[in-house]
C-alpha positions as CSV (number, residue, x, y, z in Angstrom):
1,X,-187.8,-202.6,-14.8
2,X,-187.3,-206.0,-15.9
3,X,-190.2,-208.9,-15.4
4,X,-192.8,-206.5,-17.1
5,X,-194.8,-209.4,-19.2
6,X,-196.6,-212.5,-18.4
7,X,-194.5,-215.1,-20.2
8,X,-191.3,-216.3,-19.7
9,X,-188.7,-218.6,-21.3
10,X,-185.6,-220.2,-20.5
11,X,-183.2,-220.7,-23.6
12,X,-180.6,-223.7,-22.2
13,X,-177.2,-223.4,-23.8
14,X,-175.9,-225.5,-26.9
15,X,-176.9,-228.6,-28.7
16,X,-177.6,-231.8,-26.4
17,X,-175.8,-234.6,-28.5
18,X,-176.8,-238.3,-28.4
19,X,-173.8,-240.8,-29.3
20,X,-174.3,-244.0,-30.3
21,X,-172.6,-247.0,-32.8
22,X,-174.2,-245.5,-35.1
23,X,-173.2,-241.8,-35.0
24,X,-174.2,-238.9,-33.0
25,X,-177.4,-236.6,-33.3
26,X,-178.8,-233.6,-31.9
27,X,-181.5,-233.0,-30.3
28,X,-183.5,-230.5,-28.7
29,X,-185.3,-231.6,-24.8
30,X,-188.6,-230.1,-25.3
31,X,-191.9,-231.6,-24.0
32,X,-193.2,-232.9,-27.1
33,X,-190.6,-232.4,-29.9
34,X,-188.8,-234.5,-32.1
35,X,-186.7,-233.8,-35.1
36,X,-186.8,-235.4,-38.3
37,X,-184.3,-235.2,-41.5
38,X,-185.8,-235.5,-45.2
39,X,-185.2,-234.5,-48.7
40,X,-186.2,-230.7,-47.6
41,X,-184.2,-230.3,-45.3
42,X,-184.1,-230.8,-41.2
43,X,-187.2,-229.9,-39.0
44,X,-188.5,-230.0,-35.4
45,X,-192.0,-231.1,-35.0
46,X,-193.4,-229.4,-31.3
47,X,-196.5,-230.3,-29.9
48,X,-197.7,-227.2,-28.6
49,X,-198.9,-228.7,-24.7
50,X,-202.7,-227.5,-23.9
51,X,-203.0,-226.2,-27.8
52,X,-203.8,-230.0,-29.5
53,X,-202.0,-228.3,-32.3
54,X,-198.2,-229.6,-33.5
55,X,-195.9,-227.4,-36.1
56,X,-193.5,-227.7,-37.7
57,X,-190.1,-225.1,-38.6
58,X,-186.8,-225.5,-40.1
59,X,-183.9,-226.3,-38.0
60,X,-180.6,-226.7,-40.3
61,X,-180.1,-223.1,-41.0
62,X,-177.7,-222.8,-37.9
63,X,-174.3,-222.6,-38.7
64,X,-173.6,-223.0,-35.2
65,X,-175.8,-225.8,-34.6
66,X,-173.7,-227.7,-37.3
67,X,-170.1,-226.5,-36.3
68,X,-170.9,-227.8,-32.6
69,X,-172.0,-231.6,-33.4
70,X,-169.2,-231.6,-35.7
71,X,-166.7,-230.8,-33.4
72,X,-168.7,-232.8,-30.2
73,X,-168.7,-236.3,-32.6
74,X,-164.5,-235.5,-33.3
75,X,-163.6,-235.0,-30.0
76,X,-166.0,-238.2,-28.9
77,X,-164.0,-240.3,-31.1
78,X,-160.7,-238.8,-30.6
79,X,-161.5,-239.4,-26.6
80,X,-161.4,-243.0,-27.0
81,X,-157.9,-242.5,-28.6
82,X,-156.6,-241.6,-25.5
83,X,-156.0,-243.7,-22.3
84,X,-154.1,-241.0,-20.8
85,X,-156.5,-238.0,-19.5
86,X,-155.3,-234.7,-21.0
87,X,-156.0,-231.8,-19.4
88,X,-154.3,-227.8,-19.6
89,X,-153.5,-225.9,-16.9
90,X,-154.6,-222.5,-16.9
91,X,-151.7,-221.0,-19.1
92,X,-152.0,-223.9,-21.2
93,X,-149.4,-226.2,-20.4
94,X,-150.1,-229.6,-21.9
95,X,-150.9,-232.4,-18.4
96,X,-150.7,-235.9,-18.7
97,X,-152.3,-237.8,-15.8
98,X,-152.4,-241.2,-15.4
99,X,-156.0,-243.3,-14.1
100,X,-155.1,-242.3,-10.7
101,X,-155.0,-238.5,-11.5
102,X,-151.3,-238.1,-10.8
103,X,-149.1,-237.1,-13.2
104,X,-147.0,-239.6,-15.3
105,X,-143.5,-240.3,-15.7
106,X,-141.6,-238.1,-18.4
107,X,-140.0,-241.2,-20.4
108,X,-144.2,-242.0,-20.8
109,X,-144.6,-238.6,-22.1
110,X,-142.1,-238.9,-24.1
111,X,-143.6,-242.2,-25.3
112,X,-146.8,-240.9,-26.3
113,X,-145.6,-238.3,-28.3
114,X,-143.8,-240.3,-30.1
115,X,-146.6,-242.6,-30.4
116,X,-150.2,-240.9,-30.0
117,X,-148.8,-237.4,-31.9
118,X,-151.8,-237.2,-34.2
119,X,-154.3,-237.5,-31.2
120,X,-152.7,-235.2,-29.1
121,X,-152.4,-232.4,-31.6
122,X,-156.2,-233.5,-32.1
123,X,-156.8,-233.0,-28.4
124,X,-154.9,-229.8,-28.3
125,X,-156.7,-228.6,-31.4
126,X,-160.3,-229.2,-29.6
127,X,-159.3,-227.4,-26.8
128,X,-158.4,-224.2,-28.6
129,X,-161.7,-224.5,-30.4
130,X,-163.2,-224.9,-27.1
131,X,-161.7,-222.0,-25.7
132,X,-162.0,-219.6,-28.8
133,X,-165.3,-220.9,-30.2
134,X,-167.5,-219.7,-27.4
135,X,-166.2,-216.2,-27.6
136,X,-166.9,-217.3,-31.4
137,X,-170.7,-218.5,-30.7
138,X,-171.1,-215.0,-28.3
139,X,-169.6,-212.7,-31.1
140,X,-171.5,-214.0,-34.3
141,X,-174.7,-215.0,-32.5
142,X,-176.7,-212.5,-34.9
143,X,-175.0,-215.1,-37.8
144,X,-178.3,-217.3,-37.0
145,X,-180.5,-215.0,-37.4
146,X,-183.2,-216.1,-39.9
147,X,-184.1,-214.2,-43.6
148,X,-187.9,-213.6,-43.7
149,X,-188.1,-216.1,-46.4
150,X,-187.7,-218.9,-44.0
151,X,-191.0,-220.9,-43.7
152,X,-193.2,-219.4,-40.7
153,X,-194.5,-222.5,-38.4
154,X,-196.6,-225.0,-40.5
155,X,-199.4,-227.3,-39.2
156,X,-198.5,-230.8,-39.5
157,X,-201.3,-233.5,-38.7
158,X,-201.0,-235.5,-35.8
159,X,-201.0,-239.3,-37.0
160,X,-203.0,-241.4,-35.5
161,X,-200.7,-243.6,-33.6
162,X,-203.2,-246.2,-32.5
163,X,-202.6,-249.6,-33.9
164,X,-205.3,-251.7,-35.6
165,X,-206.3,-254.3,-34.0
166,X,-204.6,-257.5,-34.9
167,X,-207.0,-260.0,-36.6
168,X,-207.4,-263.4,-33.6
169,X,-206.0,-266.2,-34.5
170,X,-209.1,-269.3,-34.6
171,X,-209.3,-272.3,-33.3
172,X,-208.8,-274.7,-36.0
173,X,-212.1,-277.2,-36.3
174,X,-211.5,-281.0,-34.8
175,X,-211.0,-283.3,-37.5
176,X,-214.2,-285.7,-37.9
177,X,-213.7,-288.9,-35.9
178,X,-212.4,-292.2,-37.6
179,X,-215.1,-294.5,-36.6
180,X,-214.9,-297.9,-36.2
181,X,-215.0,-300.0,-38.9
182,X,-217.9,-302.6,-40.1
183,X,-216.4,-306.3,-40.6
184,X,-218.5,-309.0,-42.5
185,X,-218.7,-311.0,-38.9
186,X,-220.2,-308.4,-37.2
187,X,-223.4,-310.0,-38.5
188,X,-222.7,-313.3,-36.5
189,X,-222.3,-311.4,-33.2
190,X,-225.0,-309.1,-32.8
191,X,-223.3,-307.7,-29.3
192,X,-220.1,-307.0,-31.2
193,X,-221.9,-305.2,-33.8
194,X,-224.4,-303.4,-30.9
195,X,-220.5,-302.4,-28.9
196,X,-219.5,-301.3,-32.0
197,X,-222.6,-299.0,-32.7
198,X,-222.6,-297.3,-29.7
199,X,-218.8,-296.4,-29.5
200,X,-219.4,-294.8,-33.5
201,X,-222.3,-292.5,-31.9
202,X,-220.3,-291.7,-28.8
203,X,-217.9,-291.0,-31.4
204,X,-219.9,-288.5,-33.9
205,X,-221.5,-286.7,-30.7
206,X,-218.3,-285.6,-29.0
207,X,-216.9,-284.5,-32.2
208,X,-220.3,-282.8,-33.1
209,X,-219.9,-281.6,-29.6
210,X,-216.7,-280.0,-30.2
211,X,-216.8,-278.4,-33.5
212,X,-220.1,-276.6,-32.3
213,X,-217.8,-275.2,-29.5
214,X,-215.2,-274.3,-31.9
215,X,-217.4,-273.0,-34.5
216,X,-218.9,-270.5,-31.0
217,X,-215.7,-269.4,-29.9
218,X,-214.9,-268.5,-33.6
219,X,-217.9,-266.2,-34.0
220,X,-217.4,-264.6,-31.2
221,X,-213.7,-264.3,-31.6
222,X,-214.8,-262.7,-35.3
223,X,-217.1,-260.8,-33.9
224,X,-214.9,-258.9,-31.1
225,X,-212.3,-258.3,-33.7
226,X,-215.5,-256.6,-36.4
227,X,-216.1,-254.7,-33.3
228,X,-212.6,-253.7,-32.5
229,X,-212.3,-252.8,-36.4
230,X,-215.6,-250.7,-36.5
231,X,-214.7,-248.4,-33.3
232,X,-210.7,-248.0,-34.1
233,X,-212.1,-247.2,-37.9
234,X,-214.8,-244.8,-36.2
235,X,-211.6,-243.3,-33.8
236,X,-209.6,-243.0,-36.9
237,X,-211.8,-241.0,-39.1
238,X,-212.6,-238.6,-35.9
239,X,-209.1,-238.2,-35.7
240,X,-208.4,-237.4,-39.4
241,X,-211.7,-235.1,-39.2
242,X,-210.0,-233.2,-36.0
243,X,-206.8,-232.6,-37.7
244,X,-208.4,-231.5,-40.6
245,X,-210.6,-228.6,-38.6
246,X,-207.0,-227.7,-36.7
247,X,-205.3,-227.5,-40.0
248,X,-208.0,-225.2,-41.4
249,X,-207.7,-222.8,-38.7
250,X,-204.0,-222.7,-37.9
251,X,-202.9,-220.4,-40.0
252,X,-205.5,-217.9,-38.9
253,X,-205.1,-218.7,-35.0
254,X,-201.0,-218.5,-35.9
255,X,-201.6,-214.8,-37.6
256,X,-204.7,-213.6,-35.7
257,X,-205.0,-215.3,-32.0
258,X,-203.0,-213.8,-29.4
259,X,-202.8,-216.6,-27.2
260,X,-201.5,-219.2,-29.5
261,X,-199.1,-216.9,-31.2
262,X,-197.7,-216.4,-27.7
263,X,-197.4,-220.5,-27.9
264,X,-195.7,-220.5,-31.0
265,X,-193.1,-217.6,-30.0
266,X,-192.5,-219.5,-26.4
267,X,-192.3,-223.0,-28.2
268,X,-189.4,-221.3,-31.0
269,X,-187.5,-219.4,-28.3
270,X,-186.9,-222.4,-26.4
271,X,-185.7,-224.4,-29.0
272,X,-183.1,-222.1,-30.2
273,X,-179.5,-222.9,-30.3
274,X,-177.5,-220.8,-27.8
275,X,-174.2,-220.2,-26.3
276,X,-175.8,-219.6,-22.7
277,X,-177.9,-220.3,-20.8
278,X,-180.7,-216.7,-21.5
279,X,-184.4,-215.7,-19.8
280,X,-186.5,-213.7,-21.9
281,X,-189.8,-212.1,-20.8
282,X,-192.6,-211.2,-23.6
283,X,-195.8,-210.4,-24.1
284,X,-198.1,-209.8,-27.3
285,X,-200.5,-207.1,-27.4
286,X,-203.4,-206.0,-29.6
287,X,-204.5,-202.4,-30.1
288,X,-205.0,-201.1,-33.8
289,X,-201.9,-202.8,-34.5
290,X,-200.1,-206.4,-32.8
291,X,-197.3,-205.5,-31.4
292,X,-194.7,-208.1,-29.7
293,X,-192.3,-206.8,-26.6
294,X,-189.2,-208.8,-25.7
295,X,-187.2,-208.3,-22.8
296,X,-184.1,-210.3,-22.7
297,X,-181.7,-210.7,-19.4
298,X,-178.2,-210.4,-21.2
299,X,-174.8,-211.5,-19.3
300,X,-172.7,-208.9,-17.6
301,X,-169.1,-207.9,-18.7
302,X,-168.0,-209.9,-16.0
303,X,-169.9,-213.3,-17.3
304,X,-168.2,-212.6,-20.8
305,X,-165.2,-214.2,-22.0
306,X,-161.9,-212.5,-20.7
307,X,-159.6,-215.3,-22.6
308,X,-158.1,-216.0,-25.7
309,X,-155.8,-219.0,-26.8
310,X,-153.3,-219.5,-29.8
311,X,-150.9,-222.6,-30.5
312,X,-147.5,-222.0,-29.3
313,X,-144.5,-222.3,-32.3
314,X,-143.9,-225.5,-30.9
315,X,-147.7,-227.1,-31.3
316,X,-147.5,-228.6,-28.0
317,X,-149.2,-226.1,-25.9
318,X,-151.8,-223.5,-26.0
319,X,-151.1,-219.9,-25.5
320,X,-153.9,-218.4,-23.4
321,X,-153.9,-214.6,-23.3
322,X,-156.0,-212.8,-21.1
323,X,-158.4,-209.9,-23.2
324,X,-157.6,-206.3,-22.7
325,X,-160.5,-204.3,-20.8
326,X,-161.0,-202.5,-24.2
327,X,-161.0,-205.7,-26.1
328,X,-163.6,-207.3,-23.4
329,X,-165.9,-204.3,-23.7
330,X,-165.7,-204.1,-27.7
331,X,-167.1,-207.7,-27.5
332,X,-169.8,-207.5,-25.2
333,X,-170.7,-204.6,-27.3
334,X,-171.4,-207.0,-30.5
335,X,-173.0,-209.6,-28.4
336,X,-175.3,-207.7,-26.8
337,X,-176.2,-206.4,-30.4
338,X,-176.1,-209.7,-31.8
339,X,-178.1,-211.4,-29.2
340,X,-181.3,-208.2,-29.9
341,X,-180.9,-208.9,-33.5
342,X,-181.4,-212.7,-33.8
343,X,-184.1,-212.5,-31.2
344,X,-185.8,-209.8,-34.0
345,X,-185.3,-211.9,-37.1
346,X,-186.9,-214.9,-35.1
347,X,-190.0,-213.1,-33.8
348,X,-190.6,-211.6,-37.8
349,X,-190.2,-215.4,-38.8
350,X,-192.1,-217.1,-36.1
351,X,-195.3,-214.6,-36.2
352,X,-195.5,-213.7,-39.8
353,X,-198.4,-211.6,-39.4
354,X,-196.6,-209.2,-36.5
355,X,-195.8,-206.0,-38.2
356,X,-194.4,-204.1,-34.9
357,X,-191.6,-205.4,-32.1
358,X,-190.1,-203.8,-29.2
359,X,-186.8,-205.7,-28.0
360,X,-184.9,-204.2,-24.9
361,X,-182.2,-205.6,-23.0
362,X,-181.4,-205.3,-19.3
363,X,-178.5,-206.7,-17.2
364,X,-177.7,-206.5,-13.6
365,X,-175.6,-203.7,-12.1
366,X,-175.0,-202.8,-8.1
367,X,-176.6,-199.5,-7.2
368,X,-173.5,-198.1,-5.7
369,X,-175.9,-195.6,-3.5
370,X,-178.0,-198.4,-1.9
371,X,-175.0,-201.5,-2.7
372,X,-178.3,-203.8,-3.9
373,X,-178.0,-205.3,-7.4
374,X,-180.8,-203.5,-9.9
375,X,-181.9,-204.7,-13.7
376,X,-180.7,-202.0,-16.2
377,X,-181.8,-201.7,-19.2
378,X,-178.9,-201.1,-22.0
379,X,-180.6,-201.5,-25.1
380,X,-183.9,-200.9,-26.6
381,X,-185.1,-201.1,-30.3
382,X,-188.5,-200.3,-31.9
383,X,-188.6,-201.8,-35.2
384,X,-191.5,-202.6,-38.5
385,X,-191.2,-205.4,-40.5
386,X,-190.5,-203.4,-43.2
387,X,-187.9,-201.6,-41.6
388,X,-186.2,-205.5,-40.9
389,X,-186.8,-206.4,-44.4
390,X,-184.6,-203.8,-46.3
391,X,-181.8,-206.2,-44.8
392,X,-179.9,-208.7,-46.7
393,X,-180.4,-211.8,-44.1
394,X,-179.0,-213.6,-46.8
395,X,-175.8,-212.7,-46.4
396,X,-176.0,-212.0,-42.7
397,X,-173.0,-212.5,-41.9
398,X,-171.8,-209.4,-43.8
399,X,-174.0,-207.1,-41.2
400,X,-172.8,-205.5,-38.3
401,X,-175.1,-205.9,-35.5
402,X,-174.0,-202.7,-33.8
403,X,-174.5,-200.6,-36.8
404,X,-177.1,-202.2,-38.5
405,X,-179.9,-201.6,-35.2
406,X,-178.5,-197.6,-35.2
407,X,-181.0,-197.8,-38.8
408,X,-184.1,-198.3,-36.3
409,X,-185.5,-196.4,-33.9
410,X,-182.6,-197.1,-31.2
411,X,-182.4,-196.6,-27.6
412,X,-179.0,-196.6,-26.3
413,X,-176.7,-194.2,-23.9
414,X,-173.3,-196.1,-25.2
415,X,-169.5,-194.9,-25.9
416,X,-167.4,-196.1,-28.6
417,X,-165.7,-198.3,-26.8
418,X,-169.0,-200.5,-25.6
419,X,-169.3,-198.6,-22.1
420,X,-173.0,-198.9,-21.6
421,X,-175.4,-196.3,-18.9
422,X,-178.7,-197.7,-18.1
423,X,-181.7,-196.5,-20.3
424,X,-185.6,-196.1,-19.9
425,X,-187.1,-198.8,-22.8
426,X,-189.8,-197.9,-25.1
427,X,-193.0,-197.9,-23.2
428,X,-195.1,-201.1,-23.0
């Protein structure tokens, strides 16, 4: 049955996009990931939470990951176009609503084709990519699928983010007092002269006074700011010292620990780029050989897309078609297919020292005996990574899925036309 291992992960559907004046970027909601763009290329940096370890793999190898925040920034800017909504109707008749929701007058239609063509083909255009490009995304999910020459996980150090401490601004030292000055008849008045004496002195003292102040709170003020240097210095080098030990023994916890490759596998499944919304259950095990098992929950034929849409002769409405039963089956087929093969190539990639992997997938069917819905397993592929590397990932998206996992040691009870009976997996 389905649920046999300890670790799951849920793999959300698409690319979150963030708009701004600037332009739109993806990103990917993780706990502790960000994504930076550089000469080599585009990367996610993951923390790995309760590992103190971060990593680092390539991102912009997705063809799909590029088509979608392509097509999400043109129809963001083709949106503000538009102060009429657009919408279809379910055979694909073109709607125009006006900010109430009801529909406008025809001499307005006729009005804004005339003058908003461009952006209503645009529209029209978006919505047939819509329609068609998530049976697209389900069909060629396998074109994501990573070579083996893709860079496994790296260790990238941690910076140390504290600040240093900002040197304190001093007091400035009082200026030294004007004191009153000595005239030639101060020797004729002895009490002027005394008067005068006295208010010099008063004079020097408070300023001596003063500047000894100053001249304290300075040294301490230097003093707290050596300290502050000395331990953020001391914090800094322990940091650098710590990343330095991680970095030493991440590739050998990455290829040899069990428990942190099962981080790094969870952390990369999660962050994947995928049409829907997908659980997968796996677990690594170590006997004389490590051996990775993957269950994944695929969609039912029911879930799959059952639509298709052209552009009528006219270009002013979509043609939606409904799929033939034939046709719907033929596709879940490839998906199905697709979906075990991408989740292969990213387990060889991820885990470059895992030599052995066990992928099955299971769906939900009703027990017609007992009218309860059960898991069944469909699918169920044992495969070595040098079986996987005699393909040409290079050119994947000259494999067929379907044909290409029959070269393996395949478990599978399914007619030519993608009717699938439930199976028993390889053995855990």
């Amino acid at each position: 049955m389905a649920f046999r291992f300890h670790r799951r992960v849920r793999i959300l559907p698409g690319v979150r996009l963030n708009f701004s004046k600037s332009g739109v970027s993806a990103s990917a909601g993780i706990r502790g990931a960000s994504i930076t763009a550089g000469k080599r290329g585009v990367w996610s940096n993951v923390g790995a939470p309760g590992t103190g370890l971060s990593y680092r793999s390539r991102l912009d190898k997705s063809p799909a990951h590029q088509r979608r925040v392509a097509r999400e920034q043109q129809r963001s800017q083709n949106e503000s176009k538009i102060s009429v909504q657009l919408t279809l109707d379910d055979r694909g008749q073109l709607l125009f609503r006006g900010p109430d929701g009801q529909a406008v007058d025809k001499s307005i239609e006729r009005q804004l084709w005339q003058q908003q063509s461009e952006s209503i083909y645009t529209f029209l255009q978006n919505e047939l990519e819509r329609i068609n490009d998530d049976n697209e995304l389900l069909l060629n999910i396998h074109h994501d699928t990573p070579a083996l020459s893709t860079e496994a996980p790296e260790f990238v150090p941690v910076n140390f983010n504290h600040p240093h401490p900002q040197e304190p601004k001093l007091p400035a030292s009082p200026e030294p007092p004007r004191l009153p000055r000595r005239w030639f008849w101060h020797a004729w008045f002895p009490r002027l002269a005394a008067k005068r004496d006295t208010k010099a002195r008063t004079l020097q003292q408070e300023w001596e006074s003063e500047n000894q102040r100053i001249n304290s709170v300075r040294t301490e003020l230097q003093q707290e700011y050596a300290d502050a240097v000395a331990l953020w210095t001391k914090q800094r080098d322990a940091h650098r010292q710590e990343q330095l030990e991680l970095q030493k023994t991440f590739v050998h916890r990455r290829d040899h620990d069990v428990t942190f490759m099962e981080e790094l596998l969870e952390h990369e499944l999660a962050e994947l780029d995928w049409p829907r919304e997908t659980l997968i259950d796996f677990d690594i095990q170590q006997h004389d050989n490590v051996v990775v098992f993957i269950d994944v929950d695929l969609p039912t034929t029911e879930a799959f897309p059952s639509r298709s849409a052209e552009v009528s002769k006219t270009g002013k409405r979509l043609l939606i078609k409904d799929k033939s039963a034939t046709q719907q089956r033929k596709e879940y087929m490839q998906h199905i297919h697709g979906v075990i093969f991408r989740l292969i190539g990213v387990a060889f990639v991820t885990l470059p020292s895992v030599n052995h992997l066990i992928v099955s997938g299971y769906t939900q069917q009703t027990d017609q005996a007992m009218g309860h819905e059960t898991d069944s397993y469909l699918i169920s592929v044992k495969i070595t990574r040098d079986q996987w590397s005699a393909l040409n990932l290079d050119a994947v998206e000259k494999i067929d899925p379907v044909t290409a996992l029959e070269q393996f040691t395949l478990i599978r009870d399914m007619t030519k036309t993608g009717i699938f009976r439930p199976i028993s997996p390889h053995a855990s």
